[in-house]
LUMLUMDREN-2810 file (N, C-alpha, C; in Angstrom, 1 decimal):
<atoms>
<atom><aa>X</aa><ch>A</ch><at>N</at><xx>-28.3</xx><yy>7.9</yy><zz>-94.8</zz></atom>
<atom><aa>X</aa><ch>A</ch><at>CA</at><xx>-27.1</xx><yy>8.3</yy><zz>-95.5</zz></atom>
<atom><aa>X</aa><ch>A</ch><at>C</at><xx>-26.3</xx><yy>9.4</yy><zz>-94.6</zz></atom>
<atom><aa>X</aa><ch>A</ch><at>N</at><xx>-24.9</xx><yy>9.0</yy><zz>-94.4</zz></atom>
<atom><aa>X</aa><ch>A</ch><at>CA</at><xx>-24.3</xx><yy>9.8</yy><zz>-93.5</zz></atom>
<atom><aa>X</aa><ch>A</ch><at>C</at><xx>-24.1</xx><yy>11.3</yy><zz>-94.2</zz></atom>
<atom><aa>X</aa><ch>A</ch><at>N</at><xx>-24.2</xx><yy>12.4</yy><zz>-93.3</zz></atom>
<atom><aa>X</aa><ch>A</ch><at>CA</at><xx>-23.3</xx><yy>13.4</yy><zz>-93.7</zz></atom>
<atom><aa>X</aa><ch>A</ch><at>C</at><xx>-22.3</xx><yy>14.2</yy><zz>-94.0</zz></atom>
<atom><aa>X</aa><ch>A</ch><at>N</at><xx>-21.7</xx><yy>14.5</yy><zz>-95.5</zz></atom>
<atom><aa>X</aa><ch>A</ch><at>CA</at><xx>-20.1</xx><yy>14.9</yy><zz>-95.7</zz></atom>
<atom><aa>X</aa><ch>A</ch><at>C</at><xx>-20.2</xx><yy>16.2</yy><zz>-95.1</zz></atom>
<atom><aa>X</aa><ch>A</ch><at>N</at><xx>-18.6</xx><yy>16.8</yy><zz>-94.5</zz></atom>
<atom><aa>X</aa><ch>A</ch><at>CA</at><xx>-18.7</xx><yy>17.7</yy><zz>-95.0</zz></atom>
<atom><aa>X</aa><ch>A</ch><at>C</at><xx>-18.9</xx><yy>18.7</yy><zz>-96.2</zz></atom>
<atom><aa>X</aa><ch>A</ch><at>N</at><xx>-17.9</xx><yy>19.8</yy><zz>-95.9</zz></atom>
<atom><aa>X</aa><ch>A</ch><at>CA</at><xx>-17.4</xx><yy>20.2</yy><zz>-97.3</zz></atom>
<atom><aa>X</aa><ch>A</ch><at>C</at><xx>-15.8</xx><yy>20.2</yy><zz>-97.9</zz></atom>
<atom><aa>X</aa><ch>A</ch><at>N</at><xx>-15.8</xx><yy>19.1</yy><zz>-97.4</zz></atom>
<atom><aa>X</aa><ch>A</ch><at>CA</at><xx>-14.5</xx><yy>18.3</yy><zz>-98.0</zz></atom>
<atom><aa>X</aa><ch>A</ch><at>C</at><xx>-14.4</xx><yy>16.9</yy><zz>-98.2</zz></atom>
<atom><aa>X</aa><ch>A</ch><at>N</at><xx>-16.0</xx><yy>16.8</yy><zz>-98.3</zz></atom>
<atom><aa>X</aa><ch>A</ch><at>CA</at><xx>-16.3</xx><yy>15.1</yy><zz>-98.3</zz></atom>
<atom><aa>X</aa><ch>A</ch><at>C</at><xx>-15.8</xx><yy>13.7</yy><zz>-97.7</zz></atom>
<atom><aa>X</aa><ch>A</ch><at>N</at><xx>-15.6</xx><yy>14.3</yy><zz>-96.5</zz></atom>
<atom><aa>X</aa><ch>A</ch><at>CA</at><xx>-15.3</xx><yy>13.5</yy><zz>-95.2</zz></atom>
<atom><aa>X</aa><ch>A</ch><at>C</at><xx>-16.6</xx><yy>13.5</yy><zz>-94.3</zz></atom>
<atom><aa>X</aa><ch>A</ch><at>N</at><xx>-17.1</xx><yy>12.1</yy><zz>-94.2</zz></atom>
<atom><aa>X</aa><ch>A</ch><at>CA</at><xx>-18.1</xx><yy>12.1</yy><zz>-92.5</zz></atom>
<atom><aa>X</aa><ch>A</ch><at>C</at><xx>-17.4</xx><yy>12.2</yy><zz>-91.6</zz></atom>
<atom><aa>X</aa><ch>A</ch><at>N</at><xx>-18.0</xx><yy>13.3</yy><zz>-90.8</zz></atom>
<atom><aa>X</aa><ch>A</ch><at>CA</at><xx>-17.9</xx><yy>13.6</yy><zz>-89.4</zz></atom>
<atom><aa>X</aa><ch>A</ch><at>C</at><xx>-19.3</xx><yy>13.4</yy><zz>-88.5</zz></atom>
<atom><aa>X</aa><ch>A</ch><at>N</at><xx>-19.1</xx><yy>12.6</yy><zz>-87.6</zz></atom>
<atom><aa>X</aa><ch>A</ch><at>CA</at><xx>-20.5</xx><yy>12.2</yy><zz>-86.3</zz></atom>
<atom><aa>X</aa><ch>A</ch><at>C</at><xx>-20.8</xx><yy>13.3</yy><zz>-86.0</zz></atom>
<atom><aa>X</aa><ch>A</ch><at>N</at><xx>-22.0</xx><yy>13.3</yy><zz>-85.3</zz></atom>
<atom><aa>X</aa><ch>A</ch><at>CA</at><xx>-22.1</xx><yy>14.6</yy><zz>-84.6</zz></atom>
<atom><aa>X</aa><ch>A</ch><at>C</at><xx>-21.3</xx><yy>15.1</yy><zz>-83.2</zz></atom>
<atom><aa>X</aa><ch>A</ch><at>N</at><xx>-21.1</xx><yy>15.7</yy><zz>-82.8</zz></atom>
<atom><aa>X</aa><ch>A</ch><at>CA</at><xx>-20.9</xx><yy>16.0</yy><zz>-81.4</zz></atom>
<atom><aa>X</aa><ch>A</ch><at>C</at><xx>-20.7</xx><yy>15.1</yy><zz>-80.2</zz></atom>
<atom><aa>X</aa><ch>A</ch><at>N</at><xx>-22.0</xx><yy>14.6</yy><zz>-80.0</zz></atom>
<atom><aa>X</aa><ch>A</ch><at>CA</at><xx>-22.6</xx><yy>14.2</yy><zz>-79.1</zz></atom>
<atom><aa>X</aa><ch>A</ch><at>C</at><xx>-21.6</xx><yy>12.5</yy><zz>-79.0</zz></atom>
<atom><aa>X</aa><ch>A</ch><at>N</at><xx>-21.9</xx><yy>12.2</yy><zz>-80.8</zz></atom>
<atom><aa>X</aa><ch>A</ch><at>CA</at><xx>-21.5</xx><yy>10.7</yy><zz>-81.2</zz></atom>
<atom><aa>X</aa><ch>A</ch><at>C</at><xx>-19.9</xx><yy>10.3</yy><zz>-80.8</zz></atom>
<atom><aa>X</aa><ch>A</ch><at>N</at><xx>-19.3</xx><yy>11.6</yy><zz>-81.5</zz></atom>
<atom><aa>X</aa><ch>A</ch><at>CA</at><xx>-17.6</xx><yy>11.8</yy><zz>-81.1</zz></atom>
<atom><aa>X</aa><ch>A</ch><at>C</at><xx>-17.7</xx><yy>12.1</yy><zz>-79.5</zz></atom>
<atom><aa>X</aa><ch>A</ch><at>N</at><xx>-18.1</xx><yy>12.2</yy><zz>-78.6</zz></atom>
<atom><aa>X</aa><ch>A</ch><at>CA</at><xx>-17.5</xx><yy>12.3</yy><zz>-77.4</zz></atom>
<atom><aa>X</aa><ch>A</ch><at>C</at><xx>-18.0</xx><yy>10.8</yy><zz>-76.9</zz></atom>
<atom><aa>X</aa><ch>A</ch><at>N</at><xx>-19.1</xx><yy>10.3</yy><zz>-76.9</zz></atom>
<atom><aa>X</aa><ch>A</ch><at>CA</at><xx>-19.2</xx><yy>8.7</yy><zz>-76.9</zz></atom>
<atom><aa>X</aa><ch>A</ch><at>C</at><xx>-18.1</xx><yy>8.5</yy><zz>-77.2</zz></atom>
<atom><aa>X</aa><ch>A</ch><at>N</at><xx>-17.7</xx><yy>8.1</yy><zz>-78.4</zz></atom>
<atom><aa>X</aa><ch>A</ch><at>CA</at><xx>-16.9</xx><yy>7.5</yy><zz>-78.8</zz></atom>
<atom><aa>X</aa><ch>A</ch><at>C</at><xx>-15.3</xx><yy>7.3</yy><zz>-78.2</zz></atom>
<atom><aa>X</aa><ch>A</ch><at>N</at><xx>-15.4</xx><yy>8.6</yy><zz>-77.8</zz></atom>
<atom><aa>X</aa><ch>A</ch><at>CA</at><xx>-13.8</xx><yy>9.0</yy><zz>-77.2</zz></atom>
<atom><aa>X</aa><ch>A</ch><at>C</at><xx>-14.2</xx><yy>8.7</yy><zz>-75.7</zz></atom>
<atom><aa>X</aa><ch>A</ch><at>N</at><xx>-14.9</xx><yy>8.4</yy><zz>-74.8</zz></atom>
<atom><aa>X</aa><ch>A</ch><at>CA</at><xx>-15.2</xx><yy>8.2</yy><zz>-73.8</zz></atom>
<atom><aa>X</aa><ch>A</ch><at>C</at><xx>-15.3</xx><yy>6.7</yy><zz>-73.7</zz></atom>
<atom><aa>X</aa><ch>A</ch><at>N</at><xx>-16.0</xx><yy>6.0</yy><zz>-74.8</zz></atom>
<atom><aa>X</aa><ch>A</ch><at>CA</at><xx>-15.2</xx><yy>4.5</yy><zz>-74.8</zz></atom>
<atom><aa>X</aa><ch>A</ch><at>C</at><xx>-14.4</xx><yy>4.0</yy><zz>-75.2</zz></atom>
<atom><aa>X</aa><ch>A</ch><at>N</at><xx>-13.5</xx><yy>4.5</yy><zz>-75.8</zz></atom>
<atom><aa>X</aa><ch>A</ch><at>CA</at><xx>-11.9</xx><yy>4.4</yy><zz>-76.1</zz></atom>
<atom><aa>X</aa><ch>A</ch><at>C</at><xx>-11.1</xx><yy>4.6</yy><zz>-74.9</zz></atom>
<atom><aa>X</aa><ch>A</ch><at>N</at><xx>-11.3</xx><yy>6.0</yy><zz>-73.9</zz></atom>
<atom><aa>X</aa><ch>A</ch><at>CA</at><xx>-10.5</xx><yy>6.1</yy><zz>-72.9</zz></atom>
<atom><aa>X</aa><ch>A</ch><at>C</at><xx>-11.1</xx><yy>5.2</yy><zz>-71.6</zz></atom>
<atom><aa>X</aa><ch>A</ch><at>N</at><xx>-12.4</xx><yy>4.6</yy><zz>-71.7</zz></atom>
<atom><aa>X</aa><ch>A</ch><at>CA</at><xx>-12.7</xx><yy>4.5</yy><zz>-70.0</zz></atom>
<atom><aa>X</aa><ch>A</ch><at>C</at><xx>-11.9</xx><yy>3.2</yy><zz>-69.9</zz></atom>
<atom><aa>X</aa><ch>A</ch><at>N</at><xx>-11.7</xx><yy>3.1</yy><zz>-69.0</zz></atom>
<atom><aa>X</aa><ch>A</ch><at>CA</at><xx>-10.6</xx><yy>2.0</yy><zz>-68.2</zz></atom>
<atom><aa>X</aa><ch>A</ch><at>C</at><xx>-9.0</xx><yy>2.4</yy><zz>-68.5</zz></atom>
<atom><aa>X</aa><ch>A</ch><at>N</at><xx>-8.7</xx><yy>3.4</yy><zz>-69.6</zz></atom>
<atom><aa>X</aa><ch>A</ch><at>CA</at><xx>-7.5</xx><yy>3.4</yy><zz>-69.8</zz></atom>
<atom><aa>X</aa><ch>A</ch><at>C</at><xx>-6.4</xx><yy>4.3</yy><zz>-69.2</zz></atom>
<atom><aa>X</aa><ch>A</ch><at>N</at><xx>-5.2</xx><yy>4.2</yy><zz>-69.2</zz></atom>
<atom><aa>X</aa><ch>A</ch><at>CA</at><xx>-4.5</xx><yy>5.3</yy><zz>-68.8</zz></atom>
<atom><aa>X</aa><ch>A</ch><at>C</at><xx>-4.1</xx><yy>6.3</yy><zz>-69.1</zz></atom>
<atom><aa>X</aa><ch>A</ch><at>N</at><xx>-3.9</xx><yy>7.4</yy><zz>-69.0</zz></atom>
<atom><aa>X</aa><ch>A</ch><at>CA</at><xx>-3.4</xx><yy>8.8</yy><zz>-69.4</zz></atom>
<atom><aa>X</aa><ch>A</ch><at>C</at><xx>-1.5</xx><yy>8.9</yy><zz>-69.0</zz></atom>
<atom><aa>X</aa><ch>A</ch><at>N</at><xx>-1.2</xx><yy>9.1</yy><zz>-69.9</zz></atom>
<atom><aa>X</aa><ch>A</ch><at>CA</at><xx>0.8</xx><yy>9.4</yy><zz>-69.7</zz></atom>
<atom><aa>X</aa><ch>A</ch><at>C</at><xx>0.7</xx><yy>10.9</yy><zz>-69.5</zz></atom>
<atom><aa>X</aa><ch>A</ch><at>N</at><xx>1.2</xx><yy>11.4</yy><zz>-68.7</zz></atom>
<atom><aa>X</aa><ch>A</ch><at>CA</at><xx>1.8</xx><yy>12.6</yy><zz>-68.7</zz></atom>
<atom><aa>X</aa><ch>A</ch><at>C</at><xx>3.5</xx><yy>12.8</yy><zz>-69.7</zz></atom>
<atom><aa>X</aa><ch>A</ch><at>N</at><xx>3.4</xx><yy>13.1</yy><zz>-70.6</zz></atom>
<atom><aa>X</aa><ch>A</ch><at>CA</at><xx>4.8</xx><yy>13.2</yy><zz>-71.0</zz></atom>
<atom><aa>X</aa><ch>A</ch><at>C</at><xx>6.0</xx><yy>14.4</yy><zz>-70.3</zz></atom>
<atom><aa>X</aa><ch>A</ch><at>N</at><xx>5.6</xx><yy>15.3</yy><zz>-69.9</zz></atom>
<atom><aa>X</aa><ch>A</ch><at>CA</at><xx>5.9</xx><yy>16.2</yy><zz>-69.1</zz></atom>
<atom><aa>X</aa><ch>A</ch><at>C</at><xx>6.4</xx><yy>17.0</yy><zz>-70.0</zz></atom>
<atom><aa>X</aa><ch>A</ch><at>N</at><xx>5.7</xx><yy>17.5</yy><zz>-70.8</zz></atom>
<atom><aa>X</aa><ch>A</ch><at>CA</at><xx>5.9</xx><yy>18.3</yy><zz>-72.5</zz></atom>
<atom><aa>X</aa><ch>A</ch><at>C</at><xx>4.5</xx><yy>19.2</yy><zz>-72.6</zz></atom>
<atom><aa>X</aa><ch>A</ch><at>N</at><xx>4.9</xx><yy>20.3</yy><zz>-72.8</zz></atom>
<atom><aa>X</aa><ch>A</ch><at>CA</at><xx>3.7</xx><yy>21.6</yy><zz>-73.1</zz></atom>
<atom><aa>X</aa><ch>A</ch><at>C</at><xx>3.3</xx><yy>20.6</yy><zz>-74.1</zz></atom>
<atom><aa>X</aa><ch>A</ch><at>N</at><xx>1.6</xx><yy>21.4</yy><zz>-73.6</zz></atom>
<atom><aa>X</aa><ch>A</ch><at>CA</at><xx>0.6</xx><yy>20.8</yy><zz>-74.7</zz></atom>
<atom><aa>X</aa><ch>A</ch><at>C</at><xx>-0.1</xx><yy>22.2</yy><zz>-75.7</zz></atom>
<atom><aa>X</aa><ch>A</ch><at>N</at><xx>0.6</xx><yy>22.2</yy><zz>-76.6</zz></atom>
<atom><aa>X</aa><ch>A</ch><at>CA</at><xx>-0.1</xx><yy>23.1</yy><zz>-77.6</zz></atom>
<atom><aa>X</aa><ch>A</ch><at>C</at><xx>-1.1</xx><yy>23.6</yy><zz>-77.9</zz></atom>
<atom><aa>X</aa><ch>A</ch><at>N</at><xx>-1.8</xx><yy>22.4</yy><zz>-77.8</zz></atom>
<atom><aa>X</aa><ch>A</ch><at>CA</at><xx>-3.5</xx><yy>22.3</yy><zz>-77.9</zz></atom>
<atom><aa>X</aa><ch>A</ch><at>C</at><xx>-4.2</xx><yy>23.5</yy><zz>-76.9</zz></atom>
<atom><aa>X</aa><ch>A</ch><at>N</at><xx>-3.8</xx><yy>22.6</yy><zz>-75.7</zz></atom>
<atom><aa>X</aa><ch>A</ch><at>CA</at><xx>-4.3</xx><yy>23.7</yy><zz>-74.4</zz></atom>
<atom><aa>X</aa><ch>A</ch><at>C</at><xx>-3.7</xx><yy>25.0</yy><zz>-74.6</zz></atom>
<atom><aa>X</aa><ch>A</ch><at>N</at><xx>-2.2</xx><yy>25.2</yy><zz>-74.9</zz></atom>
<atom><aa>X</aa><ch>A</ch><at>CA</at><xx>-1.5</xx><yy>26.8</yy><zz>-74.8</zz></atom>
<atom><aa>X</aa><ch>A</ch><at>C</at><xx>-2.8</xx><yy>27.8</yy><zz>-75.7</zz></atom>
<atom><aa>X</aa><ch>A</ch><at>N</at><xx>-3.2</xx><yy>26.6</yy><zz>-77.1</zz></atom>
<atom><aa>X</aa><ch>A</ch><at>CA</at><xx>-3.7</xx><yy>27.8</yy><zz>-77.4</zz></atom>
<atom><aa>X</aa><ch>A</ch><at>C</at><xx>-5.1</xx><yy>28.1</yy><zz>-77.4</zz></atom>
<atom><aa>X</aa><ch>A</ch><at>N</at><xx>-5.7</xx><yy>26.7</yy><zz>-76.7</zz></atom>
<atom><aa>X</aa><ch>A</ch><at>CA</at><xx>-7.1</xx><yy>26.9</yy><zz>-76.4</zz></atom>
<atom><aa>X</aa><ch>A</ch><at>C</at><xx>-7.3</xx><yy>28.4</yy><zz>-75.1</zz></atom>
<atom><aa>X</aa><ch>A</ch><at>N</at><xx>-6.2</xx><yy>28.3</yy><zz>-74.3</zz></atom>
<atom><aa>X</aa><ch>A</ch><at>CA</at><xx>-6.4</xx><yy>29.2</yy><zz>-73.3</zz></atom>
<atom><aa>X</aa><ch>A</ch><at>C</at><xx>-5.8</xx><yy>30.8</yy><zz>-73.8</zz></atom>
<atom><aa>X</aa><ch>A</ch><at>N</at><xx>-4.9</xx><yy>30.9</yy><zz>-74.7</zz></atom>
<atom><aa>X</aa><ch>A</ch><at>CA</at><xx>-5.0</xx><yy>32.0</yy><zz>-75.3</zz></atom>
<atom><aa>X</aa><ch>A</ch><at>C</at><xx>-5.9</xx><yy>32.4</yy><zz>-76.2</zz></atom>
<atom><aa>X</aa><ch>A</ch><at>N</at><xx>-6.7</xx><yy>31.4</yy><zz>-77.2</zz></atom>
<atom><aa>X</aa><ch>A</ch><at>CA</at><xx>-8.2</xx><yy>32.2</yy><zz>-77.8</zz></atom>
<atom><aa>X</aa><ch>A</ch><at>C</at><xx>-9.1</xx><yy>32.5</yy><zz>-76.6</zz></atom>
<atom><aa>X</aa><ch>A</ch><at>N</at><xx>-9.4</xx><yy>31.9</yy><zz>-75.2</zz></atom>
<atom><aa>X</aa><ch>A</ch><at>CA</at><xx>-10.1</xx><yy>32.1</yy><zz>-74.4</zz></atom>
<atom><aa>X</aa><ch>A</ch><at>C</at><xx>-9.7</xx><yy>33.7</yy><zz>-73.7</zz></atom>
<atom><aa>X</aa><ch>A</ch><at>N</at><xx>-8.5</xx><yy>33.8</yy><zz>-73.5</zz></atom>
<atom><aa>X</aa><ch>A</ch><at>CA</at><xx>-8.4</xx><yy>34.9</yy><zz>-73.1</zz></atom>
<atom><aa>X</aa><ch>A</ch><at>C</at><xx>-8.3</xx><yy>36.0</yy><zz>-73.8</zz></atom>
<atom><aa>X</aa><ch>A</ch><at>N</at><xx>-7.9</xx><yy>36.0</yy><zz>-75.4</zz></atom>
<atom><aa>X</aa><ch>A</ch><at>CA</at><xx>-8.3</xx><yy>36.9</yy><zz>-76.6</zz></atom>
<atom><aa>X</aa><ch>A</ch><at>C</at><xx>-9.8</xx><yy>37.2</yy><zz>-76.3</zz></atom>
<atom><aa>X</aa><ch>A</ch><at>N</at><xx>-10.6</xx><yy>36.2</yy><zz>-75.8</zz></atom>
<atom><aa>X</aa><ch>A</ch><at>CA</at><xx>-12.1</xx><yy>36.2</yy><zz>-76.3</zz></atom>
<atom><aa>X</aa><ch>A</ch><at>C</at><xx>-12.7</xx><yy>37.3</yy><zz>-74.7</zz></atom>
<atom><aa>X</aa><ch>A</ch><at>N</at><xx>-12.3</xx><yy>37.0</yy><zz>-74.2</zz></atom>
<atom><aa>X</aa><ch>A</ch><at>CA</at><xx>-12.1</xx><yy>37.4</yy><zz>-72.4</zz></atom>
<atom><aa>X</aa><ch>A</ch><at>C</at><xx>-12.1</xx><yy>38.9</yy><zz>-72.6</zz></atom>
<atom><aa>X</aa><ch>A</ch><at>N</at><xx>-10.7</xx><yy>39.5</yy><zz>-73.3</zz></atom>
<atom><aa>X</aa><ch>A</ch><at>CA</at><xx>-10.8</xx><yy>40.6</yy><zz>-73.7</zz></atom>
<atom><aa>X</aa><ch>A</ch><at>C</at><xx>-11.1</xx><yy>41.6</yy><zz>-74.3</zz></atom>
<atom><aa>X</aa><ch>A</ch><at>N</at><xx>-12.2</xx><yy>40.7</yy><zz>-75.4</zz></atom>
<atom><aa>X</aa><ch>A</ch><at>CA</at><xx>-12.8</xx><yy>42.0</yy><zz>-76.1</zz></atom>
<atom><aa>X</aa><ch>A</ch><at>C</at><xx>-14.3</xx><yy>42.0</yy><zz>-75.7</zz></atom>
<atom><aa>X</aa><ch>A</ch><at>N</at><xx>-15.0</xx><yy>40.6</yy><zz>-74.8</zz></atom>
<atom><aa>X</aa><ch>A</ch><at>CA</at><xx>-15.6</xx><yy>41.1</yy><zz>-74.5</zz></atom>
<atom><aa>X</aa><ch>A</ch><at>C</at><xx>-16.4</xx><yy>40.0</yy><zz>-73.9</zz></atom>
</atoms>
């Protein structure tokens, strides 16, 4: 029996979701849209919040 969150949605594990996305992308192409990626802006600003306190 799979497991819900706590919003009663299954989520894979880890390991399963990057499989997964790894055979969805292999052989495929990547577009650059030439548009800020949000995702990253703020992945690299929690990193450098984290950077700074310690």
């Amino acid at each position: 029996m799979p497991q819900l969150d706590a919003d009663g949605y299954f989520w894979p594990g880890q390991r399963l979701c990057a499989a997964i996305v790894d055979r969805l992308t292999f052989g495929g192409n990547l577009i650059q849209t030439g548009t800020d990626s949000y995702r990253l802006a703020l992945t690299q600003a929690r990193a450098a919040a984290q950077d700074a306190v310690g």
